[in-house]
N, C-alpha and C positions, 0 to 999 in steps of 0.2 A: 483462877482462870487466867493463862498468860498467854502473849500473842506476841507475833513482831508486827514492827511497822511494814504499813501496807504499802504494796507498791504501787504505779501509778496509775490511775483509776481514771474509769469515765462515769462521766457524772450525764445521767441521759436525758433530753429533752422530753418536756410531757408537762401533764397525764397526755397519753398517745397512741395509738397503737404502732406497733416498730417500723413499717414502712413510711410514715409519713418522714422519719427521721435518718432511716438508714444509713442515705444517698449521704446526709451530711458530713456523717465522722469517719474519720480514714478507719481507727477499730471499731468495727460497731459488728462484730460477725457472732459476737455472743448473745445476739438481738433477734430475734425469731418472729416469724408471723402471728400476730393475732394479740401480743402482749399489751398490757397497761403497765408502765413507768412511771411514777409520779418525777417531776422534774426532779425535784428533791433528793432522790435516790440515786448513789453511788455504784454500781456497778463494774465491777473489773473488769479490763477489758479481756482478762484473762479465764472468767468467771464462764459457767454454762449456765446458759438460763431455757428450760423448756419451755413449748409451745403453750400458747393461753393459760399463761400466769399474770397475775395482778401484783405489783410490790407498791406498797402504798409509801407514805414521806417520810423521810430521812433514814430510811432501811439505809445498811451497807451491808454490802456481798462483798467479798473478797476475791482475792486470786484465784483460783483454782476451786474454786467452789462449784458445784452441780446440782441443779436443782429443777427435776422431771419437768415434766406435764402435767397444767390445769391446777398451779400451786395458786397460793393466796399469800403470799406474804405479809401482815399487818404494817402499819408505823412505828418506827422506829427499831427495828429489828437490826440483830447484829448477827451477821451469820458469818462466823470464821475462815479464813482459808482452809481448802481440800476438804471440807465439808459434803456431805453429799445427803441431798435430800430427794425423795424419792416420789414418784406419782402421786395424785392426787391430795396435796398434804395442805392442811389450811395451820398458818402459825401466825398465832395474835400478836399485838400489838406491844412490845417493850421484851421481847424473849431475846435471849443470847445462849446463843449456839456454837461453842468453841471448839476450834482445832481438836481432832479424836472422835467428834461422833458422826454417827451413821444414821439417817433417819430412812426406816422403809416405806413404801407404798400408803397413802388414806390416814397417815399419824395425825392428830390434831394435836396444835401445843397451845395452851393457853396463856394468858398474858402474864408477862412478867416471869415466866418462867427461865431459869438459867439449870445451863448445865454446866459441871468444873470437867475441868481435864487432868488437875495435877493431883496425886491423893495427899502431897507433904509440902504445901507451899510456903516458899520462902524468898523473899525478895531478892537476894542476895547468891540465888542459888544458880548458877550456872547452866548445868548439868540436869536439869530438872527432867523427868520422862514422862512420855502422854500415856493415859491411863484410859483406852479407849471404850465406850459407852455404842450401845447400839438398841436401837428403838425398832422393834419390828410391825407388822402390818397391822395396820386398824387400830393400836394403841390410843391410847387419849390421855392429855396429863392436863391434869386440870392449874385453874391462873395459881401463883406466887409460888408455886413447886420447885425446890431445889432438889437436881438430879446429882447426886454426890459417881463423881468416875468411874468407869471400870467394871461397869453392872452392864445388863440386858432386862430391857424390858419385853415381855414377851408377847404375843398377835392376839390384840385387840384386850388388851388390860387396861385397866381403868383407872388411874390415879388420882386420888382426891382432891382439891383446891388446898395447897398449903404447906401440901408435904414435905418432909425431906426423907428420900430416898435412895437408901443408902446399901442397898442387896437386891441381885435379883427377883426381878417380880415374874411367876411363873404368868402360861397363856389364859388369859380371861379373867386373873386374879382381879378383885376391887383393893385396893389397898390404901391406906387413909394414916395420919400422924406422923411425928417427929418421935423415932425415927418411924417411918412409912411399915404398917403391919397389916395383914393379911385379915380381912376381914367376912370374904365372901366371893362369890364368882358373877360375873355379868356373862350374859350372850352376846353377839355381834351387836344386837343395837343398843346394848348398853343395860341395858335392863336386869337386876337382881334374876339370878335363877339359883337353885338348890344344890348345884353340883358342876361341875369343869364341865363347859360345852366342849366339843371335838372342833376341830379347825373346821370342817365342812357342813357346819349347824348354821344354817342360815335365817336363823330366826333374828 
């Protein structure tokens, strides 16, 4: 996982909701109605942050980072620049989020969860390319999971506590060890069923 340094950052008043704060900082227009801040928490002033989300203490968001409506972001989160996260997504507490991924709509990421972005890293390497990863609707990846680059997860799959995952995981697959292997299918709410529910199974 590599990054540059961050550029120059607001650091937002709270816990709060964004009006009580707004008026005070000349950038504060990435600050939206109805939000919680923890003081704590680093904020670009370059960064989107949608409507009634919560980011708890010592998160950083980055530059150019996007991140819906009615999110949750836990403590201590690290969400990269140009990141983009998506509607209703709750992400626990010590997850990092690197430059190259995409998160869609209702993802849940569990704690301590990291994603990489390089597949060949090396300190020394200049040149190095992002290996972009993309996480689609209703997924869930459960706490200590390493997301290895360059895959898709696919709407509403379910990843087990611990994995490392390292090939695409097809839609509603459960997937579970190092490396992460295909063990069974879940329905929308999570739940064991027999066979690949269809996207419009609303069980």
């Amino acid at each position: 996982m590599k990054e540059t340094e961050p550029t120059q950052s607001l650091t937002v008043f709270g816990p709060t909701i964004a009006e009580d704060f707004a008026d005070k900082r000349v950038h504060s227009n990435n600050i939206t109605d109805n939000q919680m801040i923890d003081k704590t928490a680093t904020i670009d002033e370059n960064a989107i942050i949608g409507k009634n989300c919560n980011i708890w203490i010592n998160t950083q968001v980055r530059e150019n980072a996007r991140i819906g409506n009615h999110c949750t972001i836990g403590k201590d989160v690290y969400i990269d620049h140009d990141v983009t996260i998506g509607n209703g997504c709750k992400i626990q507490n010590s997850a990092s989020i690197f430059y190259g991924v995409t998160i869609h709509d209702e993802v849940f990421i569990g704690p301590h969860v990291c994603f990489t972005n390089d597949k060949v890293p090396r300190a020394f390497n200049q040149e190095w390319q992002i290996s972009p990863t993309v996480v689609l609707t209703g997924a869930s990846i459960g706490a200590n999971t390493t997301i290895i680059c360059g895959i898709t997860i696919g709407e509403y799959a379910m990843i087990a506590a611990g994995s490392v995952v390292t090939h695409d995981v097809a839609p509603f697959s459960l997937v579970i060890g190092n490396p992460a292997r295909h063990i069974g299918y879940v329905n929308k709410a999570g739940h064991r069923v027999n066979c690949q529910p269809c996207s419009n199974d609303k069980r």
